[in-house]
C-alpha positions in Angstrom: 0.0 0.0 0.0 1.1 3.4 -0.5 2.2 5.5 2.3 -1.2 7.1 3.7 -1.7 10.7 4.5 -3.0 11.2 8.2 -7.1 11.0 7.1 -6.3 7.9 5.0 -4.4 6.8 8.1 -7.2 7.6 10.8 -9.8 6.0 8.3 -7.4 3.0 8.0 -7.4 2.3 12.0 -11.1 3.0 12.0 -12.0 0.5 9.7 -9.6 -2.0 11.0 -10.6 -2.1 14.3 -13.1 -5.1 15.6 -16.2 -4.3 16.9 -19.2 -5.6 16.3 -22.5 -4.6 18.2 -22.1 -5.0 22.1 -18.5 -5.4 21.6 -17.2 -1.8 20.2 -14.0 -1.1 22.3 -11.6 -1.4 19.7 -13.5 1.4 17.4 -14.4 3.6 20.8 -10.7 3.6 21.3 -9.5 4.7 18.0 -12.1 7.3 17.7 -11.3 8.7 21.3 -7.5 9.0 20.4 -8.4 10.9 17.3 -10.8 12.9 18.3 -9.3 13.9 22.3 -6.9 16.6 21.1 -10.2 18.8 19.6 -12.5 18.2 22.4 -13.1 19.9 25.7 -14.4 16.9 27.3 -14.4 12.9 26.2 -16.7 10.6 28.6 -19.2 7.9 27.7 -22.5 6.9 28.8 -23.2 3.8 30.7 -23.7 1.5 28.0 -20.4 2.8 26.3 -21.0 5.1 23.7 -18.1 8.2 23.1 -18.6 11.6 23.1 -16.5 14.5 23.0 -17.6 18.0 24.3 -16.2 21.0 22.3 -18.2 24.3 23.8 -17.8 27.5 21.4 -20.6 28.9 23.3 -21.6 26.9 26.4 -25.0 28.7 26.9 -25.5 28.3 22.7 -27.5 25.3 21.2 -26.4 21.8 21.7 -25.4 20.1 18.8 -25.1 16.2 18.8 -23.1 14.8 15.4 -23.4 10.9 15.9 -22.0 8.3 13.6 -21.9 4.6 15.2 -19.3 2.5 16.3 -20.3 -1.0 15.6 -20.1 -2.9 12.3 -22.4 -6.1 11.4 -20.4 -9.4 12.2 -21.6 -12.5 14.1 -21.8 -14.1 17.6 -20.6 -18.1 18.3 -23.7 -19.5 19.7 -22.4 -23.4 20.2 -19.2 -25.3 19.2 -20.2 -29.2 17.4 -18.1 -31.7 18.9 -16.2 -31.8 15.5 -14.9 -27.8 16.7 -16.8 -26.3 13.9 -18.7 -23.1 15.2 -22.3 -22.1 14.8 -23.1 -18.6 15.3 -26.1 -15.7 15.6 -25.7 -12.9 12.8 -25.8 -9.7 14.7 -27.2 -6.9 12.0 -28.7 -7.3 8.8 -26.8 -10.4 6.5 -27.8 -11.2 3.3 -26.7 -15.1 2.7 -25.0 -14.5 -0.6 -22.1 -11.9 0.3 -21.3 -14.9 3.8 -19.8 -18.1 2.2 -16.0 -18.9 1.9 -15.4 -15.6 3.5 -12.1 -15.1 6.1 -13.7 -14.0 9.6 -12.2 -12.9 13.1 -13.3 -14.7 16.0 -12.4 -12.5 18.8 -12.0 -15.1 22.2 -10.5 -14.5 25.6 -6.7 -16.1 24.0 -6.6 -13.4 21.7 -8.0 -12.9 17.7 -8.0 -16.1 15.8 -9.0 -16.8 12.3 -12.1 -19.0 10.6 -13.9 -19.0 7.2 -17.4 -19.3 6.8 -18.5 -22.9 5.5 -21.4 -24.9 4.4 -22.0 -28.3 2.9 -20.1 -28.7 -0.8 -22.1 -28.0 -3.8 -20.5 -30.7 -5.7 -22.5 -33.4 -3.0 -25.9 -31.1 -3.3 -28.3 -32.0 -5.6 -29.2 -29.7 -8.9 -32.4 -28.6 -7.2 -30.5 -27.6 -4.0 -27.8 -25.6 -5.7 -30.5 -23.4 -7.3 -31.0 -21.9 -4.5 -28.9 -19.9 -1.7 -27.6 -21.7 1.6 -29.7 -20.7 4.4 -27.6 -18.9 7.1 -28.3 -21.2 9.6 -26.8 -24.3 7.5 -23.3 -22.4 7.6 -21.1 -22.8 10.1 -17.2 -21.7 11.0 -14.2 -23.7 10.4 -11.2 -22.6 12.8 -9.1 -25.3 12.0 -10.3 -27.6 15.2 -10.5 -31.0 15.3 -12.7 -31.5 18.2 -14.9 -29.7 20.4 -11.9 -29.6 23.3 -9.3 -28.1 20.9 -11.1 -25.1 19.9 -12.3 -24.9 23.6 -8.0 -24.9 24.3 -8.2 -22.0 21.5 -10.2 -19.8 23.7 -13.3 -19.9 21.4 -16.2 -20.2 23.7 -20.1 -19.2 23.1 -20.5 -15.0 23.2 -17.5 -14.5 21.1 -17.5 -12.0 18.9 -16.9 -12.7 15.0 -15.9 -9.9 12.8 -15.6 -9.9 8.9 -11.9 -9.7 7.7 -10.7 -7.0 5.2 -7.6 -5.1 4.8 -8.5 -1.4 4.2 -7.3 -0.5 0.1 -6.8 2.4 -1.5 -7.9 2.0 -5.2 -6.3 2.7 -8.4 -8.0 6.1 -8.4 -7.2 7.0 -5.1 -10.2 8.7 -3.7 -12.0 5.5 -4.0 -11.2 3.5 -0.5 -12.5 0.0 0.3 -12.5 -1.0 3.5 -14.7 -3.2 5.8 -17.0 -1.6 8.5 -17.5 1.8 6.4 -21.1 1.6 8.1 -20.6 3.2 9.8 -16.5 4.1 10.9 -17.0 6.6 8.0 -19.6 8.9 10.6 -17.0 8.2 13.2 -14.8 10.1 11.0 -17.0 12.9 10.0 -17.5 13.1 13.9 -13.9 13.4 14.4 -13.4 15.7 11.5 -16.1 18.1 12.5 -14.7 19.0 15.8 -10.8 19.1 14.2 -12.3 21.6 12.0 -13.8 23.9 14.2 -10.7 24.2 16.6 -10.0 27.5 14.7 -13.6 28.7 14.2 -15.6 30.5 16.2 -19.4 29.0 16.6 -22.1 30.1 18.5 -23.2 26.8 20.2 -21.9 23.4 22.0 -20.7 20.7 19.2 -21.1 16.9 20.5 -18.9 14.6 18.5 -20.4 10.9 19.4 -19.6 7.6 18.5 -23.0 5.5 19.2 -23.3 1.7 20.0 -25.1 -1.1 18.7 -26.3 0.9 16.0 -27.2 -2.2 14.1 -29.4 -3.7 16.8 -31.7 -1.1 16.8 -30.7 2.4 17.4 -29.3 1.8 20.7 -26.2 3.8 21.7 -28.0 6.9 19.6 -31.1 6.6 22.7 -28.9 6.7 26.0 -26.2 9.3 24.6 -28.8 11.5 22.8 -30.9 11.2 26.2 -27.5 12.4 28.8 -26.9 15.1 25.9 -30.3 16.7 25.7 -29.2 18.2 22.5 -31.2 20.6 20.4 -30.3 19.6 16.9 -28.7 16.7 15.6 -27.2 15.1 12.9 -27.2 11.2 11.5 -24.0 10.8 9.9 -23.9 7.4 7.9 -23.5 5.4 5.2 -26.6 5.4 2.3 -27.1 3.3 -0.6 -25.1 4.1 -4.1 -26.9 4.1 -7.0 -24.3 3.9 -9.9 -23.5 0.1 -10.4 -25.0 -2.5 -12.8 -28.5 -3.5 -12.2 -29.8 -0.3 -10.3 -32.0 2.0 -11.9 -32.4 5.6 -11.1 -36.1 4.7 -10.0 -34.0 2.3 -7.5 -31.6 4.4 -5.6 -30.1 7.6 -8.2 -26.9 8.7 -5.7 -23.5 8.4 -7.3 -20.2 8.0 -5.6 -18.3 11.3 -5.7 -21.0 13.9 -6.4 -21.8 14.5 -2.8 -23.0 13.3 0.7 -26.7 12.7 0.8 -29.3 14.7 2.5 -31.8 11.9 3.4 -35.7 13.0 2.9 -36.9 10.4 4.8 -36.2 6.9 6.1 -38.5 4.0 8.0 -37.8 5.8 11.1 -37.7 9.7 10.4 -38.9 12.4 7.9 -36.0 14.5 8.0 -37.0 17.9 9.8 -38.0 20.7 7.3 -36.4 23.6 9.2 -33.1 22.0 9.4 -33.2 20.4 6.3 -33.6 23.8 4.8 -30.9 25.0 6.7 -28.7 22.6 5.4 -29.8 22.7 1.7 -29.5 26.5 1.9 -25.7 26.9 3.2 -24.9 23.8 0.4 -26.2 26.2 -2.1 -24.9 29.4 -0.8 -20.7 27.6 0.0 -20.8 25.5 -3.5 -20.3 22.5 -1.5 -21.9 19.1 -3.7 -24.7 17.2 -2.5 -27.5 14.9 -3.5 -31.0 13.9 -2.4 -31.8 10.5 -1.4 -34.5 8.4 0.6 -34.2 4.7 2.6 -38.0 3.8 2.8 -36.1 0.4 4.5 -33.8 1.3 6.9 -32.4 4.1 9.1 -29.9 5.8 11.2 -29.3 6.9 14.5 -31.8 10.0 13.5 -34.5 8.1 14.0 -33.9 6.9 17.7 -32.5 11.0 18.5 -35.1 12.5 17.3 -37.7 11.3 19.8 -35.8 12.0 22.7 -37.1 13.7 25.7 -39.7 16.6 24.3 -38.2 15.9 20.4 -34.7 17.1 18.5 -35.2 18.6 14.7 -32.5 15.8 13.4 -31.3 15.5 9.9 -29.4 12.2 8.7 -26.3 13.0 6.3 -25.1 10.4 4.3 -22.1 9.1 2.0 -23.2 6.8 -0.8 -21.4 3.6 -0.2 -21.6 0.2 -2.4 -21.7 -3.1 -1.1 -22.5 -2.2 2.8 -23.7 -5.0 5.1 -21.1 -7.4 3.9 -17.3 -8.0 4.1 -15.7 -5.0 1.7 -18.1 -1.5 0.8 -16.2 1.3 -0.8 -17.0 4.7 -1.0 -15.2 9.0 -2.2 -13.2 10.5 0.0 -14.8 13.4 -1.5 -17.9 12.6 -0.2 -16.5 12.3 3.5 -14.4 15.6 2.9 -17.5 17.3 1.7 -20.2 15.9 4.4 -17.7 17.5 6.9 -17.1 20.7 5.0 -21.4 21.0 5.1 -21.8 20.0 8.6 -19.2 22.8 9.6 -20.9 25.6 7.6 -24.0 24.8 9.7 -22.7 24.4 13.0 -21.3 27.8 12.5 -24.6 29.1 12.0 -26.4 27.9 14.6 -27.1 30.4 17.2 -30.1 30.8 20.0 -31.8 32.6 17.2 -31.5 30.2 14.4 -32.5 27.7 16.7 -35.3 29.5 17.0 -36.1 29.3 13.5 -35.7 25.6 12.5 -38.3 25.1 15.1 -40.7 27.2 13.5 -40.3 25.6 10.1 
């Protein structure tokens, strides 16, 4: 690999860190060590989630910028007396992106490796290899001989399994692929936010949060949004890319490169109007690319935000990414530059009176 510059770098250790739901140390400690020298204050709530307090105005508006910290891997449920282990997916898996791929089963001896298996086509009937192996007919083979020696490995039930992918810089090198981009990538453009406003004067309070077990149901975004309080806030994700074979512009129409994504709605938010505006307005007015785009099957962190206490205007900001929910996505560094330029423009905006104003909308 070529020698990285220090984002490539921070996006490298972001994406190469192992944390699945309900296991997201590795990723909280990367993002803390990144983002400590441009907050005020780094803590975490009782379940775990970071966040990092930078005041510019500590009676001004509280603004919470939350990407999540877990990826979607696996947990060992049982080990057969053969050693081959059976598992729980933890977030959404589609059976066709799992087979013959290398995993990370993280155990109390340290990380070892396994590849996800199933019975051999070649002893399947024509009828059976028609259609796609059910997940739970797969299993993980660690190398074990018995149930004892992967026992002696340290594999034991509630381990954590992580898909395995080196972080790659592409021949054109603003296109990075990486595992865990959903959602290390909002990590980053947490971390970026606050690096860019060490200079700037802004008329508010800027929360920089890395959520947990995102993938489970919005959980991390409900306990840190509730010990914030925060008066606006902003999803920052991963959304579906549009622009490879197959997909039609009635399907999903983003493109990678031509923006972040200002999400209309999803299936657990309409995006609120006054921010949205807001947003769409200081795109427009600073030049800085974006694109429209809608997940009427999935959502962010927004969603769970946006209900707490007596209800946060929230806005999810995306970056198209192909291939998420499996071992390798890829996505533009423009896109993450540009999502953090946006976000920046806005925060610097956002006074008592503004405040003020997206409510009304």
């Amino acid at each position: 690999m070529t020698n990285l510059d220090p984002t490539l770098t921070m996006l490298k250790e972001l994406t190469d860190a192992n944390a699945i739901s309900g296991h997201e140390r590795e990723a909280r400690d990367v993002m803390e060590k990144y983002v400590k020298p441009y907050a005020d204050e780094v803590f975490t709530d009782h379940l775990g989630s970071l966040i990092a307090k930078k005041v510019g105005e500590e009676n001004g508006p509280k603004i919470m910028v939350a990407g999540h910290l877990d990826e979607v891997g696996f947990m060992i449920t049982r080990i057969d007396k053969n050693g081959f282990l059976y598992f729980q997916t933890i977030g959404g898996w589609w059976n066709q992106v799992m087979l013959a791929q290398r995993v990370t089963i993280m155990t109390k001896e340290g990380n070892i490796t396994g590849v996800i298996g199933s019975k051999p086509p070649h002893i399947l009937t024509a009828e059976q290899r028609k259609k796609p192996v059910e997940i739970k007919d797969m299993f993980i083979d660690i190398g074990a001989s018995s149930k004892e020696e992967a026992e002696k490995f340290g594999v034991r039930p509630g381990d954590s399994v992580v898909p395995y992918f080196e972080f790659t810089q592409m021949k054109n090198e603003k296109m990075l692929l990486a595992k865990a981009w959903d959602n290390r990538i909002g990590c980053a453009i947490a971390i970026d936010v606050l690096k860019q406003l060490q200079n700037e004067a802004h008329p508010n309070t800027v929360y920089g949060v890395g959520t947990i077990q995102e993938e489970v149901g919005l959980r991390g975004a409900k306990t840190s949004a509730h010990l914030i309080m925060p008066d606006i806030a902003f999803g920052v994700d991963v959304g579906i890319a549009g622009d490879t074979p197959g997909v039609s512009d009635k399907d999903a129409d983003s493109k990678l490169g031509k923006g972040p994504q200002i999400i209309l709605y999803d299936a657990s938010m309409i995006s609120h109007k006054g921010l949205r505006d807001l947003v769409i307005e200081t795109a427009e007015e600073k030049e800085i690319p974006f694109q429209y785009s809608s997940m009427p099957g999935g959502g962010t962190d927004s969603g769970a935000i946006h209900l707490t206490h007596d209800g946060v205007p929230a806005l999810s900001i995306t970056i198209a990414t192909r291939y998420i929910h499996s071992h390798a996505a890829m996505l533009h560094r423009d896109d993450f530059e540009n999502a953090v330029r946006l976000i920046v423009e806005v925060i610097k905006k956002v006074d008592q009176k503004k405040l003020e104003k997206i409510r009304m909308a």
